[in-house]
BATORMI-38429 format. One record per residue (C-alpha): residue in one letter; x, z, y. Coordinates in steps of 0.05 Angstrom, whole numbers, padded with zeros to 5 digits, always signed. Each point is the difference from the previous one (the first is absolute). Layout:
BEGIN
AXZY/...
***
This chain:
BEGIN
X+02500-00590-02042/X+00073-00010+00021/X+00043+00037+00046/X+00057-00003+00035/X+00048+00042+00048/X-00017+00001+00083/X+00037-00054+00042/X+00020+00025+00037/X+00005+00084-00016/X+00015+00045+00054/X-00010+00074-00018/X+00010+00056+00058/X+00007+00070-00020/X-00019+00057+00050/X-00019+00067+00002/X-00055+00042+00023/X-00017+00078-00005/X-00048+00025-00039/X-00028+00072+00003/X+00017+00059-00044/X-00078+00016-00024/X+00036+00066-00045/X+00030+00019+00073/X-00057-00022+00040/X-00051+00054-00049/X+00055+00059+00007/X-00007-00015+00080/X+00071-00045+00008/X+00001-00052+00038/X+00044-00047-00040/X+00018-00073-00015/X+00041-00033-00059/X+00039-00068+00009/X-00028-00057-00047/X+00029-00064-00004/X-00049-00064+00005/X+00012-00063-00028/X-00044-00068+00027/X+00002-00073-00017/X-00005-00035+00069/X-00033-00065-00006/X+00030-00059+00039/X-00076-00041+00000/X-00049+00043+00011/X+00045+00062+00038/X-00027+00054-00045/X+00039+00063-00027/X-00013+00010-00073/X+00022+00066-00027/X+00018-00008-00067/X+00042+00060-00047/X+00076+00000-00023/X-00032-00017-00070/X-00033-00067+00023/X+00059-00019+00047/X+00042+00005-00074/X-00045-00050-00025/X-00009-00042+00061/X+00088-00011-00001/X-00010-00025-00078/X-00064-00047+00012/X+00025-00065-00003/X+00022-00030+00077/X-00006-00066-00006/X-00034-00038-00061/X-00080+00026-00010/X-00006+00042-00071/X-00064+00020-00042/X-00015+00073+00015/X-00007+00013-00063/X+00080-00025-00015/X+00013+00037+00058/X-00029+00065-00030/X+00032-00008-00059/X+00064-00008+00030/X-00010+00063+00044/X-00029+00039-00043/X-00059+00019+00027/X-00073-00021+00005/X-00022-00063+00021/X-00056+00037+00051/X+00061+00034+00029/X+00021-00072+00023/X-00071-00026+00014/X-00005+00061+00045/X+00071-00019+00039/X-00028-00068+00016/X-00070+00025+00021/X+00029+00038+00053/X+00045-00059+00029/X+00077+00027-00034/X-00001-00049-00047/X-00016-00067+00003/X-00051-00031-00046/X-00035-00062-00014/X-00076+00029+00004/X-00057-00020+00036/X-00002+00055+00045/X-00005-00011+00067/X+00063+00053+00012/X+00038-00040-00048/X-00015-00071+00020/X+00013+00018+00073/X+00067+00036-00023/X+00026-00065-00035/X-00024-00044+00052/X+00036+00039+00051/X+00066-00003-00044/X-00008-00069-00013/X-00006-00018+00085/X+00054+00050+00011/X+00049-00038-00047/X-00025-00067+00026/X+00005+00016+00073/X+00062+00030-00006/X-00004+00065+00022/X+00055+00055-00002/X-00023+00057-00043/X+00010+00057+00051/X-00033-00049+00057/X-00062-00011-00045/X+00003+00084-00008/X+00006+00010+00070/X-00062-00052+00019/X-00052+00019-00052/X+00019+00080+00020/X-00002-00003+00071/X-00073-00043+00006/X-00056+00033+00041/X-00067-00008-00019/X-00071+00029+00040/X+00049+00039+00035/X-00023+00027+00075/X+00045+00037+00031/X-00009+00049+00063/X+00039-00044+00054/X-00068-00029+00018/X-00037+00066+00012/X+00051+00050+00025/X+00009+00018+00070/X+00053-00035+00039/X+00007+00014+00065/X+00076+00028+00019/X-00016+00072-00019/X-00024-00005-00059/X+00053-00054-00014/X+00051+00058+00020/X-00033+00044-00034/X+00008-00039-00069/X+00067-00015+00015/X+00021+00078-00003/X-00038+00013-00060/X+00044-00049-00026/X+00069+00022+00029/X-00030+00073-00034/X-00006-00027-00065/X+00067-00040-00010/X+00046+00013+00063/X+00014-00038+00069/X-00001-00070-00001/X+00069-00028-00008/X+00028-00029+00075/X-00013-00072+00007/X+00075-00010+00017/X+00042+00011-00047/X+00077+00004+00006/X+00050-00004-00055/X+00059+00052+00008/X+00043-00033-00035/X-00007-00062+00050/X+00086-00011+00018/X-00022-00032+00070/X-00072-00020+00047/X+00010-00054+00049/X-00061-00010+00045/X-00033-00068+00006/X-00019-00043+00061/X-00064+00003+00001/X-00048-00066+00007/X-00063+00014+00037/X-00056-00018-00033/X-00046-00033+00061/X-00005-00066-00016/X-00064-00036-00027/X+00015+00016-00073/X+00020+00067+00008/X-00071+00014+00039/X-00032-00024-00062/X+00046+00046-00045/X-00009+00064+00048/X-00085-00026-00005/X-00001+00011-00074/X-00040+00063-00018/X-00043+00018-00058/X-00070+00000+00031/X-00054+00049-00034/X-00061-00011+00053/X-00029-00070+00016/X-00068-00026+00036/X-00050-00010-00059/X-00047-00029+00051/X+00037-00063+00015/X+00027-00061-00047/X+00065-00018-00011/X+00012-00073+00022/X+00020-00038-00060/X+00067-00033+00040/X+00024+00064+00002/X-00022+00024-00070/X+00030-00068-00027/X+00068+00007+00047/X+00014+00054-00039/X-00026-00020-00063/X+00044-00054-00004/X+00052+00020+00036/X+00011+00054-00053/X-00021-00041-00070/X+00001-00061+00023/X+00046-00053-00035/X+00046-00031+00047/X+00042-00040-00046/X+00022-00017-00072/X+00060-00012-00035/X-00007-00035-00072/X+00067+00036-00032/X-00026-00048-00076/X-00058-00022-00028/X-00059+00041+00014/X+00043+00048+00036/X-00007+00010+00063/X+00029+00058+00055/X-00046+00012+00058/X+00018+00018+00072/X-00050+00056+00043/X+00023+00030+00063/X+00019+00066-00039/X+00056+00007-00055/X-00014-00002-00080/X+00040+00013-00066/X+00017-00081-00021/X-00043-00020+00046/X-00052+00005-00047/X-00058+00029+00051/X-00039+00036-00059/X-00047+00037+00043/X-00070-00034+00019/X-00044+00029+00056/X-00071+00020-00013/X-00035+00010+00069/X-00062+00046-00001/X-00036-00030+00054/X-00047+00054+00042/X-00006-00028+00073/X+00033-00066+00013/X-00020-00057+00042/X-00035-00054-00046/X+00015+00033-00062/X-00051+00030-00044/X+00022+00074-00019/X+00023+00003-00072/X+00055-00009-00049/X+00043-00062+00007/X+00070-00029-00033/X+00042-00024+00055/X+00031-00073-00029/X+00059+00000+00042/X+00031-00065-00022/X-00073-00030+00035/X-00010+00048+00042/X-00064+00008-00019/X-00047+00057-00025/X-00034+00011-00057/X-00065+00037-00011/X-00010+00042-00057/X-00046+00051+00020/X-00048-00004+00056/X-00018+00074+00028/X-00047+00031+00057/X+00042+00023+00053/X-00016+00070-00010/X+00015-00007-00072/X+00065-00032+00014/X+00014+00062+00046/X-00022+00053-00052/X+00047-00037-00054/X+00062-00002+00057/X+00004+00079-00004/X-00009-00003-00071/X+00049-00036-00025/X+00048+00027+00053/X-00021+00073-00027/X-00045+00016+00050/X+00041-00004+00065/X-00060-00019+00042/X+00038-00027+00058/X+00029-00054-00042/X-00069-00021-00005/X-00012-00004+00072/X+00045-00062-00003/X-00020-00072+00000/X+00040-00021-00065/X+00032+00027-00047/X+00054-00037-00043/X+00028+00017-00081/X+00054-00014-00013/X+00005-00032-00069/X+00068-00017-00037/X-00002-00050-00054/X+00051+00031-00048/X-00005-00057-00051/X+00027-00040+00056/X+00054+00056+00020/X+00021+00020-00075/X+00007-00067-00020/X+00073+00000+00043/X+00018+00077-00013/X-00031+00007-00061/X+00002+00085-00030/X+00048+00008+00061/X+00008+00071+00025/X-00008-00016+00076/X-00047-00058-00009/X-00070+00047+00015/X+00044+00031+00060/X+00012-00066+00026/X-00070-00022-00003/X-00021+00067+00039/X+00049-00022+00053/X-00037-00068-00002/X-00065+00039+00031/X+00050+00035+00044/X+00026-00064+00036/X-00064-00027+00007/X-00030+00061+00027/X+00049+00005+00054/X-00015-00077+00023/X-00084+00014+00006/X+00013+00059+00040/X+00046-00042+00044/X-00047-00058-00001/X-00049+00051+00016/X+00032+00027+00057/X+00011-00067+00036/X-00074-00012+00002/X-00008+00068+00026/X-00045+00020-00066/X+00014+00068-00032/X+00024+00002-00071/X+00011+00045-00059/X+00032-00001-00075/X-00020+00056-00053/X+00029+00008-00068/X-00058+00054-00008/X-00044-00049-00037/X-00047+00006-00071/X+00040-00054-00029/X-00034-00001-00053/X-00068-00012+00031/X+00039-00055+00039/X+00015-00032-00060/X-00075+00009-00027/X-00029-00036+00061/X+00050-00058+00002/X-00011-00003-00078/X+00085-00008+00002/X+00031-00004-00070/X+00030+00064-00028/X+00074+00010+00001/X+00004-00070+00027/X-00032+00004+00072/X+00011+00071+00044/X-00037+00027+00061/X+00064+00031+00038/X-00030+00019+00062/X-00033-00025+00061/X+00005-00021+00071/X-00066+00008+00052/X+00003-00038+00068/X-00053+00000+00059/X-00016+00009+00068/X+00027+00071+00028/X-00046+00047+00029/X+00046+00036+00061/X-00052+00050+00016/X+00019+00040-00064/X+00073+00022-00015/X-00008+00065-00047/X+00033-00035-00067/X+00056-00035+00031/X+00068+00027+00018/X+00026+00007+00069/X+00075-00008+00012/X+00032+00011+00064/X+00062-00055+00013/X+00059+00017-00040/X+00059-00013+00025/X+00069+00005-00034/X+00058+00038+00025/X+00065+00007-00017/X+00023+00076-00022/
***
């Protein structure tokens, strides 16, 4: 077996206290400080604890070129088991058949191909949800026990910072004219709300569920910048115009669609069907994967968001801001379905609060090369129920 150093190794050390069990039998309540020390894995998200000893011997594996672990132990002076051990538990890379293993230098090897900054790739595989189901779907919500929540909260870490803030070392404020927002735009702009209960006993007409559909992904032009190279226009804004994100609609009640799981093919405008569902399944799957948020369910589609980062990286290649720009990417387009939305009088939503990784098992997406980031839910609005949904009264601003 051969071996090599991680690729990239992030350690974090923390602490944590521990009990005083000589204290705790005299009747003392005490706890001693002890330092932790963890191998954070940028492919599979795990923490690996591993002792000062090992970490020694991880810093004089060899980085870059594979060695025999038996050369290795030789080297190091210590056992070769000692080594085998390291790479069984994922802080060392080997060569062995292992599933661990193989997935570990597979994961390497698409991180390194794709591009990926090391901290990005840390951040991703760490902050994955998987089977996760959260209260938000079975917690009261009407406004007291909204309120109520709300103080626990202000308990537990202070008031909320104000929503205004002003700077006191501002040298001069000079109040703008302001431009009232009434006309035909601006109705659509003051329409957009997120929208958390719609009427599950009605379809969505498809010219609405396509309107937006396309209107958000769709391509709507193409610039060939060389060979093979091409820049692509949408209605929302993208890092060099590359577009990396595809939509995958999950398709629950929409007129002359079959409910299921479909790749939206936006230069065609066409959809693709990859998995054909029962509409209560498709419903039961919607709060799933959005971690159990029921009302997301109630809504006629819901849409991934998928960036391609092979597509991305390949133009900011192991650059520091490229995963922020492509989380921006979702960002834009988010803004333009809910405005899409809002002109066809259809309620909307977007949720980062998604098991991305069950996302990514479904659409059978490529690790580290294709990412769920979150996803958008459109449909028809049910008025007769208001409990989730905010309810502003009309700012207006005036000068101090």
């Amino acid at each position: 077996m051969r071996i090599r150093r991680r690729q990239p190794c992030h350690l974090q050390i923390g602490g944590a206290g521990l009990p005083d069990f000589a204290g705790l039998l005299r009747g003392e309540v005490r706890f001693t400080a002890k330092s932790t020390l963890e191998m954070r894995c940028p492919i599979t998200g795990m923490r690996i604890p591993l002792t000062p000893e090992e970490l020694a011997l991880i810093v004089r594996a060899p980085a870059a070129e594979w060695r025999e672990v038996d050369e290795c132990a030789l080297a190091l002076g210590v056992d070769a088991a000692t080594l085998a051990d390291l790479a069984e538990r994922g802080l060392l890379l080997s060569d062995a058949d292992a599933p661990l293993a193989q997935a570990l230098r597979d994961g390497e090897a698409r991180l390194e191909a794709v591009g990926w900054h090391p901290d990005a790739a840390l951040y991703h595989a760490a902050s994955q949800w998987q089977g996760v189901i959260g209260e938000e779907g079975r917690r009261r919500h009407d406004d007291a026990a909204h309120r109520e929540r709300l103080q626990q909260h202000a308990a537990t870490l202070g008031p909320l910072p104000p929503h205004a803030w002003r700077r006191e070392d501002a040298l001069a404020r000079s109040p703008l004219p302001i431009e009232p927002l009434d006309d035909a735009f601006a109705t659509t702009l003051r329409a957009r709300r997120t929208t958390r209960h719609f009427r599950t006993e009605v379809a969505l007409p498809l010219a609405d569920f396509t309107r937006v559909l396309y209107g958000t992904f769709g391509t709507l032009g193409a610039e060939t910048l060389a060979p093979d190279m091409v820049a692509l226009r949408r209605t929302s804004a993208s890092g060099g115009g590359l577009h990396p994100i595809d939509a995958y609609p999950l398709v629950i009640n929409v007129e002359g669609l079959a409910p299921g799981v479909y790749h939206y093919e936006s230069d065609t405008h066409a959809l693709a069907l990859l998995q054909p569902l029962a509409r209560e399944r498709a419903r039961a799957l919607a709060s799933a994967l959005t971690i159990g948020q029921e009302y997301f369910a109630e809504a006629h589609a819901l849409v991934f968001h998928v960036a391609r980062l092979d597509r991305h990286h390949w133009k900011y290649r192991r650059h520091p801001k490229a995963y922020k720009a492509v989380l921006l990417d979702s960002g834009h387009l988010s803004q333009t379905f809910y405005l899409l939305a809002a002109e066809r009088g259809l309620g909307a939503f977007y949720t980062a609060a998604i098991n991305d990784a069950d996302v990514a098992a479904l659409l059978k997406l490529r690790p580290q090369v294709e990412i769920a980031i979150g996803a958008n839910g459109v449909g028809v609005p049910d008025p007769s129920r208001d409990l989730l949904h905010l309810k502003p009264v009309p700012w207006a601003a005036v000068a101090e």
